[in-house]
C-alpha positions as CSV (number, residue, x, y, z in Angstrom):
1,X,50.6,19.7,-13.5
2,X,50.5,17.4,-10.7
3,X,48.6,17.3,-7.8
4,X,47.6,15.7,-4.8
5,X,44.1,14.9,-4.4
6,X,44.4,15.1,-0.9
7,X,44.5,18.6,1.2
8,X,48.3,19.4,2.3
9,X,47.9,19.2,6.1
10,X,49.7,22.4,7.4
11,X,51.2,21.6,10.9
12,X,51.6,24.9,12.9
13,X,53.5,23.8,16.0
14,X,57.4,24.8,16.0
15,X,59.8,22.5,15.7
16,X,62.8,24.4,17.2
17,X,66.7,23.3,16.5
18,X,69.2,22.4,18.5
19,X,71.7,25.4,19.7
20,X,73.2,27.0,17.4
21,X,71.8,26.0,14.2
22,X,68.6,28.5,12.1
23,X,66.9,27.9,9.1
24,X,65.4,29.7,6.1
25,X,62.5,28.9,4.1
26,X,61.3,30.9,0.9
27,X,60.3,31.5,-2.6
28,X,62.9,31.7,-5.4
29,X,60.7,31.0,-8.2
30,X,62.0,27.5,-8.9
31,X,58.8,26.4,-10.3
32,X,55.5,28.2,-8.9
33,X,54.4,30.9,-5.9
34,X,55.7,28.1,-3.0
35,X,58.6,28.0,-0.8
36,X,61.3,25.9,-2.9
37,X,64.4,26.8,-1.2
38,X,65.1,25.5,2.9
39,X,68.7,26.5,3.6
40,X,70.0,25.4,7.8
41,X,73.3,26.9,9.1
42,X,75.5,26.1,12.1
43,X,77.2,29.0,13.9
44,X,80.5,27.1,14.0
45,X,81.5,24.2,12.2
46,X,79.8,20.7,12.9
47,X,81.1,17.4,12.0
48,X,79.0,15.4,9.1
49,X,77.9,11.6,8.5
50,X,75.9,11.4,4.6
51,X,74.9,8.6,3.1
52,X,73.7,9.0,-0.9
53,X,71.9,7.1,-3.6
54,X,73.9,4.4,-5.9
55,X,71.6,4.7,-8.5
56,X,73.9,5.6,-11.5
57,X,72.0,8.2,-13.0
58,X,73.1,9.9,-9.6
59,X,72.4,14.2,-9.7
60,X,74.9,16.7,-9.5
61,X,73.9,17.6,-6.2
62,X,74.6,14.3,-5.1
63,X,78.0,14.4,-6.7
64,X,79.1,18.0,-5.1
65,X,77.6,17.2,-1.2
66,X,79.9,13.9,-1.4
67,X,82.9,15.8,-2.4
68,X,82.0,17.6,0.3
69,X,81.2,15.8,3.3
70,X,84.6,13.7,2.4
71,X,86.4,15.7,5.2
72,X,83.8,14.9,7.6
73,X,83.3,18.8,8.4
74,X,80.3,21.3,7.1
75,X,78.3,24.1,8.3
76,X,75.5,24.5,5.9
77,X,72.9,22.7,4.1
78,X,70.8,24.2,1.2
79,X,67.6,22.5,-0.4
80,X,66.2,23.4,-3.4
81,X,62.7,21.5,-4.5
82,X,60.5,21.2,-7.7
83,X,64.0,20.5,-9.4
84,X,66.0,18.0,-8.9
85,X,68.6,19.1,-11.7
86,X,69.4,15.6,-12.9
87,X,70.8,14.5,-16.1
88,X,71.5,17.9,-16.9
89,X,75.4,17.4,-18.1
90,X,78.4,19.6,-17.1
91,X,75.9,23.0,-17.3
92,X,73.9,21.1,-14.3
93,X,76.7,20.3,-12.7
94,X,78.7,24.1,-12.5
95,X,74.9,25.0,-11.6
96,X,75.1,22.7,-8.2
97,X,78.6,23.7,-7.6
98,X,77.7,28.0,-7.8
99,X,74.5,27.1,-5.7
100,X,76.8,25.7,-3.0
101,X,78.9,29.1,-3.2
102,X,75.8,31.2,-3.1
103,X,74.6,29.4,0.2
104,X,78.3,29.3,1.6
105,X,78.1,33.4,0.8
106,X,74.7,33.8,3.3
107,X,76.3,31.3,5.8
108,X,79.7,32.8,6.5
109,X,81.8,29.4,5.3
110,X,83.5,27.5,2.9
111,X,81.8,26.6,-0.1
112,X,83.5,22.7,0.8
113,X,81.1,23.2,4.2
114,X,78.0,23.0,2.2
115,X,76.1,20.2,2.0
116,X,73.5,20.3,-1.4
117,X,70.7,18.8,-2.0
118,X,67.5,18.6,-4.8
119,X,64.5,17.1,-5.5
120,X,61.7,17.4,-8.1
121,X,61.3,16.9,-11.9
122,X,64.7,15.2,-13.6
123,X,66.0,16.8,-17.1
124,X,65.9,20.4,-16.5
125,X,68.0,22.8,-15.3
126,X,67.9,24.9,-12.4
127,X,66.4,28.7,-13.4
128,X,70.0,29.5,-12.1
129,X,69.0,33.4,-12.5
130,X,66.1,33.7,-9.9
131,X,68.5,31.5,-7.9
132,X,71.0,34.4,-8.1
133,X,68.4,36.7,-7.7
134,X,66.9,35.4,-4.6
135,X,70.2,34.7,-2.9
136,X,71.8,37.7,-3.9
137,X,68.8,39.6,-1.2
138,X,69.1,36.5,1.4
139,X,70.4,37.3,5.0
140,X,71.9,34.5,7.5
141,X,69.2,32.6,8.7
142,X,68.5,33.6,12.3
143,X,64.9,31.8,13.0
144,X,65.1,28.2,15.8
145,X,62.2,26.4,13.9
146,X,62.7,24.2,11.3
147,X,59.0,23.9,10.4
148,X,59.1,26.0,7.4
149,X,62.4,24.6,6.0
150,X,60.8,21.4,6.0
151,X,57.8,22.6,4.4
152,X,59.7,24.1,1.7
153,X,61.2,20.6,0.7
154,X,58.0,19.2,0.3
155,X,57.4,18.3,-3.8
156,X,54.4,15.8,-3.7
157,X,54.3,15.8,0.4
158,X,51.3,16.2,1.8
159,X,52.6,18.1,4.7
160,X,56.2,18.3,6.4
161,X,57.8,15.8,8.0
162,X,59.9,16.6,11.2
163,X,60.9,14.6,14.0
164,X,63.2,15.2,17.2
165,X,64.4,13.7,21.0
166,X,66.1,14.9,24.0
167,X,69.5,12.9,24.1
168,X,71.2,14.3,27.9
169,X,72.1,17.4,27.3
170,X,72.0,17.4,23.6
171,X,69.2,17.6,20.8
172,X,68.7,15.7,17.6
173,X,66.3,17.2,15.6
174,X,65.3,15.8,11.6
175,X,63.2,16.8,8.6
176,X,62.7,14.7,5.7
177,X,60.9,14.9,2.4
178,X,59.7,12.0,-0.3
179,X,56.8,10.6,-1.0
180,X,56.9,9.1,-4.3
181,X,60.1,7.5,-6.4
182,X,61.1,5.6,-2.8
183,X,62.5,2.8,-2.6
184,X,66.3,4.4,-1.1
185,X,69.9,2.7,-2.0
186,X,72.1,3.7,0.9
187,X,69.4,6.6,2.0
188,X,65.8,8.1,1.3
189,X,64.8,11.1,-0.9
190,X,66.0,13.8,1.6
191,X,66.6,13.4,5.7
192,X,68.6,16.0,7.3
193,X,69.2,15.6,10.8
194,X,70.5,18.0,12.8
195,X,72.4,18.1,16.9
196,X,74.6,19.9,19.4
197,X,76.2,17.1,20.6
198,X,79.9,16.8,20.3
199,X,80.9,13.8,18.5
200,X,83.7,12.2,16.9
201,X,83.7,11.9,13.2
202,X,84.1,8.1,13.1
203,X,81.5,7.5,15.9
204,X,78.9,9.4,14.0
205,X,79.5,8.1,10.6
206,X,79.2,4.5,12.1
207,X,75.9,5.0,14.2
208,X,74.2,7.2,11.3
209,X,75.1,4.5,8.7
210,X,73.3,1.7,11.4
211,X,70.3,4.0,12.4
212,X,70.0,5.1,8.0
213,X,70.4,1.1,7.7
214,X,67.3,-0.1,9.3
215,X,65.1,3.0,9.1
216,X,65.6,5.4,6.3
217,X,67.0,2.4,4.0
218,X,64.2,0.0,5.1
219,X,61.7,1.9,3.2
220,X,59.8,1.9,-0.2
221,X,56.5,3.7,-1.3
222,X,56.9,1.9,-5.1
223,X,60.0,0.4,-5.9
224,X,62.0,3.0,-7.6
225,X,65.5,4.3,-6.5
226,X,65.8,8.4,-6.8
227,X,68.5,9.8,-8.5
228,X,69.0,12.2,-5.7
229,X,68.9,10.4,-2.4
230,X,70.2,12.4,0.6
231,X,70.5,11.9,3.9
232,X,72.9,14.0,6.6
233,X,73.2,14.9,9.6
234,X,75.4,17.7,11.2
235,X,76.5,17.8,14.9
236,X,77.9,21.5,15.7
237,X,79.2,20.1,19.3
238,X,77.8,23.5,21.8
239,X,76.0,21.1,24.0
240,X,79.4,19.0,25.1
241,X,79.9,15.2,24.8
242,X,77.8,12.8,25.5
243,X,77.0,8.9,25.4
244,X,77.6,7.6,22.2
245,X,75.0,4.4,22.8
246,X,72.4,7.0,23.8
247,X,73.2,8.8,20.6
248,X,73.0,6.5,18.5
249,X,69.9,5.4,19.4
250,X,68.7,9.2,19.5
251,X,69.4,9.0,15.8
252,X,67.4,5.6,15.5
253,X,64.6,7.2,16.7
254,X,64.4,10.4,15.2
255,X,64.9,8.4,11.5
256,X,62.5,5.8,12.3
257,X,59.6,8.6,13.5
258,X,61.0,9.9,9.5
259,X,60.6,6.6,7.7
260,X,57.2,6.1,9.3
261,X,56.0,9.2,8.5
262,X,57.4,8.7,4.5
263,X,55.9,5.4,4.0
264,X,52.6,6.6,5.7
265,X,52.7,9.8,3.1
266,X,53.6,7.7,-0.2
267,X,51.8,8.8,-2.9
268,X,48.0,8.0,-3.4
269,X,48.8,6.3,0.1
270,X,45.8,5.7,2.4
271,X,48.0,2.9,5.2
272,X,51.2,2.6,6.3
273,X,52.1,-1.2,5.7
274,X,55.1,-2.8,8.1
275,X,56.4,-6.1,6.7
276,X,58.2,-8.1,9.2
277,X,60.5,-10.8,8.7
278,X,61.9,-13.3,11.2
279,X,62.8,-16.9,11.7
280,X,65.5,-16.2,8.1
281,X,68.7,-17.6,7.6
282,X,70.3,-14.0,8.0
283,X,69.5,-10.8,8.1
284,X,69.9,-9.9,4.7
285,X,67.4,-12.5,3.8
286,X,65.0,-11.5,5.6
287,X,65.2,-7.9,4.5
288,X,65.4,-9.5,0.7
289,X,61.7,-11.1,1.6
290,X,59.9,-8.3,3.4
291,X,60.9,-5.9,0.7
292,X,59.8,-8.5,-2.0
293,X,56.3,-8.6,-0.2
294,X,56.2,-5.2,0.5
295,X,56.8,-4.0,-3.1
296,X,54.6,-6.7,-4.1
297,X,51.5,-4.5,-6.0
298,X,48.9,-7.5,-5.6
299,X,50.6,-7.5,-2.2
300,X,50.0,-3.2,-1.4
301,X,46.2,-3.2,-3.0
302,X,45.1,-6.1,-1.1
303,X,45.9,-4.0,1.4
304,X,44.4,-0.6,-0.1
305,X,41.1,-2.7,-0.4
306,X,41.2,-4.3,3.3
307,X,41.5,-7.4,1.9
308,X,43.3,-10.3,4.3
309,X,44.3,-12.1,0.9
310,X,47.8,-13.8,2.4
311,X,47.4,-16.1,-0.6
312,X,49.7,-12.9,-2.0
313,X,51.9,-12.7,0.5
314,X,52.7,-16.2,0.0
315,X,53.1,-15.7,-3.6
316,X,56.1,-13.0,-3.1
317,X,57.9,-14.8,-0.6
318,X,58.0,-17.6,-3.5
319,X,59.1,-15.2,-6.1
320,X,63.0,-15.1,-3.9
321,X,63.8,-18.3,-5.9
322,X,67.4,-18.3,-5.1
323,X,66.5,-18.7,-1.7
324,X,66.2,-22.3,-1.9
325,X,66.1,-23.0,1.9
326,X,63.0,-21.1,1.8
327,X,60.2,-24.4,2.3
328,X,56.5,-23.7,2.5
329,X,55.9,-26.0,5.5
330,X,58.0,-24.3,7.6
331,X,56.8,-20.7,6.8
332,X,53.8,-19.0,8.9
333,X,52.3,-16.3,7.6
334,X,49.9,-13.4,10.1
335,X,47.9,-10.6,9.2
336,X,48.2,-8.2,12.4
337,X,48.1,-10.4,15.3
338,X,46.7,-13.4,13.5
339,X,48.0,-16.5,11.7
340,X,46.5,-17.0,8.7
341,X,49.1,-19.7,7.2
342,X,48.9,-22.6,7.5
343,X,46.1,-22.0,9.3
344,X,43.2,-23.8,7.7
345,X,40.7,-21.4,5.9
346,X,38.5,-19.9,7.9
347,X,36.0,-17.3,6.4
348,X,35.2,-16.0,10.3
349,X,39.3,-14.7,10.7
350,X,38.8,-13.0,7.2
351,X,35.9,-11.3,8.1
352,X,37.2,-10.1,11.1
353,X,40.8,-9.1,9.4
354,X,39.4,-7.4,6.8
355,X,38.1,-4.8,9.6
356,X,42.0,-4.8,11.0
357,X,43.1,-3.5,7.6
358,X,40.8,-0.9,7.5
359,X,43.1,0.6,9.9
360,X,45.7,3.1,9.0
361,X,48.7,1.1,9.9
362,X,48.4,-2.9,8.7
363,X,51.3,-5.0,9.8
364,X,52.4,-8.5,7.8
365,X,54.5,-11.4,9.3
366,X,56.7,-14.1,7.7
367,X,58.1,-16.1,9.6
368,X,60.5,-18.6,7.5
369,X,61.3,-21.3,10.3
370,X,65.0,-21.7,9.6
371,X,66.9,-19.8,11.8
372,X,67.2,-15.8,13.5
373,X,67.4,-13.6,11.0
374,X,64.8,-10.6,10.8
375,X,64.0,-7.3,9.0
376,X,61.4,-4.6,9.1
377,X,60.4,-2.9,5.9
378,X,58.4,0.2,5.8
379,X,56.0,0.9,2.8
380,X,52.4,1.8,1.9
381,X,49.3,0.6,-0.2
382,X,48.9,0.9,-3.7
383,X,45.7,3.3,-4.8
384,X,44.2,4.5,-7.4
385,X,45.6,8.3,-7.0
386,X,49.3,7.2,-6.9
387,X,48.6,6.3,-11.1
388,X,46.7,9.7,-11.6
389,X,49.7,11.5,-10.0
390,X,52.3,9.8,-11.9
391,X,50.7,9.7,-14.8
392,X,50.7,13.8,-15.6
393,X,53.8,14.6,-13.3
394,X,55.7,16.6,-16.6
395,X,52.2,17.9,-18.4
C-alpha cells in the first residue's frame, strides 16, 4: 500500500465558503476507512470557467465535466478520491455519467450542472455499489466550511490545501489536491475554486484561463501529466457584481497560494523550488527553460541535498537546443539572491549558499540576456521518499 512517511498535518481552522455554496465530506468505501467523497453545491445556479488535462489517455470524468461545463452553467461539483477511474472503457465511462446523476439527485439540479472529478489509482473501476449505497443515504450538504471536503480529496496529500480572499463584496474561496503525477497540461490534479460574485461567462472564462495560466499550469512536482486534470471554478452571483480587474486578480491569488502549497507538498518533497526566468526572447521561452530546469532531477536533488551546484542549472538551460539564441555569455545564473554565473568560483559563496538551501523555499534565476521575456515555474526537490512511494503505489 502506499504511504507517506511523513505525518498528515490535520489543519483545524474553518475555511468557510462564500454565500450560498456547502460542502460534504465522507466515507463511501472507495478504497479504505477515509473520507473519499467531497461533494460542494450552490443554492442557485452559478456560472463555470474549467480548464482540463490534454493528456490523451484523458478519464471519463474528465470527458463528462467538459460536456458539461460547455454551457458555461453548473451547480454542483462531486469528487471522488483513491480512484481515479481511468482507462476503464465504456463501463468507466456510464460509471462517471450515473455518479453525476447521483450527486445531481442530493443537489436539487440537472445532472448537465455537475461538474465530476477523480483522482487516485488508474485501471480500476469505481465500486459503483457502495457509491450507490452511500448516496442513496446522502442529504444536501448544508455545512459553510470547506475544510473537510478538501481533506477528503487528499490521495498522497499530506494535509489539505485551501486558500481564499476578500474581493469587495464578494468571496473567492479554493481547495486543491495533488501531490504526485504533476506536471499539469492546461490545469493541475484538482483546484476547485469557488465565489459569489456575479460574473459574466466570457469574463470569467478569460481571467480563470490567465490566473490557471501562470499559477496552476506553471507547476510540476515530477514531470508527468495526470490523466485527470481538473480545475473549476463556480461563481453563484448572491454577492452582486463587481470589478472584473479586482477579480481576476482575486483568482490569481487564491490559485497561486494553491500552486505553492502543491509544489511545497510533492511527494517525498522537503523544499519548495521557484525557477525564474527573465531576460528570454518571449514568454514562452522562458517558461520552456524554467520548466527544463526545474524538472531537471540533477537539477531537484542538488537542491534536496543543499547543494549550490549551478553547474546543473547550466546544464538544463543547454538541453533547450532549439533555442539557438540561447548563448552562454549572455546568461547569468543566481542561487537566491546571489550570482553564481559567471561569477568566478568562489568556495566562500558556496559555503554560504549551501546554508540558503537548507531553507524550505530555494529560489533559481536565469537570466538569458536577449530580450523581456519571463516565467515562473513552481516545483519541488527530488528525495529519496518520492521513489519508495512510487515504487509500491498498486501492491
Amino acid at each position: 500500500m502506499r504511504s507517506r512517511a511523513r505525518d498528515r498535518v490535520q489543519v483545524s481552522a474553518a475555511v468557510d465558503l462564500p454565500r450560498g455554496f456547502a460542502a460534504h465530506a465522507g466515507n463511501a468505501g472507495v478504497k479504505d476507512g477515509t473520507d473519499d467523497v467531497a461533494v460542494v453545491v450552490s443554492s442557485v445556479p452559478a456560472t463555470v470557467a474549467a480548464v482540463f488535462t490534454r493528456s490523451r489517455f484523458v478519464g471519463p470524468s474528465v470527458v463528462v465535466s467538459r460536456r458539461h461545463v460547455a454551457d458555461r452553467q453548473a451547480q454542483a461539483c462531486v469528487v471522488v478520491s483513491k480512484n481515479a477511474n481511468v482507462a476503464t472503457g465504456p463501463t468507466g465511462l456510464a460509471h462517471a455519467e450515473e455518479l453525476a446523476e447521483l450527486t445531481a439527485r442530493v443537489a436539487g439540479c440537472d445532472t448537465t450542472d455537475v461538474v465530476v472529478a477523480s483522482t487516485g489509482v488508474i485501471g480500476r473501476l469505481y465500486p459503483m455499489d457502495r457509491l450507490r449505497s452511500y448516496f442513496a443515504g446522502l442529504a444536501t450538504p448544508a455545512s459553510r466550511d470547506v475544510l473537510p471536503a478538501a481533506r477528503a480529496m487528499m490521495t498522497t496529500d499530506t494535509h489539505p490545501k485551501t486558500a481564499s480572499v476578500q474581493v469587495g463584496e464578494a468571496r473567492i474561496v479554493g481547495m486543491a489536491k495533488g501531490s504526485g503525477m504533476i506536471e499539469p497540461d492546461m490545469a493541475t490534479m484538482i483546484a476547485l475554486l469557488f465565489t459569489d460574485a456575479a460574473v459574466p461567462a466570457d469574463v470569467l472564462d478569460t481571467a480563470f484561463a490567465r490566473a490557471v495560466d501562470t499559477t496552476l499550469n506553471s507547476l510540476t512536482v515530477d514531470g508527468d501529466t495526470s490523466t485527470s486534470d481538473t480545475a473549476a471554478v463556480l461563481a453563484n452571483g448572491l454577492a452582486g457584481p463587481g470589478d472584473p480587474g479586482a477579480l481576476e486578480a482575486g483568482l490569481h491569488q487564491v490559485c497561486l497560494d494553491l500552486t505553492r502549497q502543491l509544489a511545497r507538498d510533492g511527494e517525498g518533497a522537503t523544499k519548495l523550488l521557484v525557477v525564474t526566468v527573465t531576460g528570454a526572447r518571449d514568454d514562452p521561452q522562458a517558461r520552456r527553460v524554467a520548466r527544463t530546469v526545474a524538472n531537471s532531477p540533477l537539477v531537484k536533488t542538488a537542491v534536496h541535498g543543499a547543494d549550490p551546484n549551478w553547474g546543473r542549472v547550466a546544464m538544463a538551460v543547454g538541453k533547450c537546443q532549439d533555442d539557438t539564441d540561447i548563448e552562454p555569455e549572455r546568461v547569468t545564473i543566481r542561487f537566491g539572491p546571489s550570482e553564481v554565473y559567471p561569477r568566478p568560483h568562489d568556495e566562500a559563496l558556496l559555503a554560504e549558499l549551501s546554508g540558503y538551501m537548507r531553507g524550505e523555499e530555494v529560489e533559481i534565476g536565469v537570466d538569458l540576456g536577449i530580450a523581456a521575456g519571463r516565467w515562473t515555474i513552481y516545483g519541488c526537490d527530488l528525495s529519496r521518499e518520492y521513489v519508495a512511494i512510487n515504487a509500491d503505489y498498486t501492491t
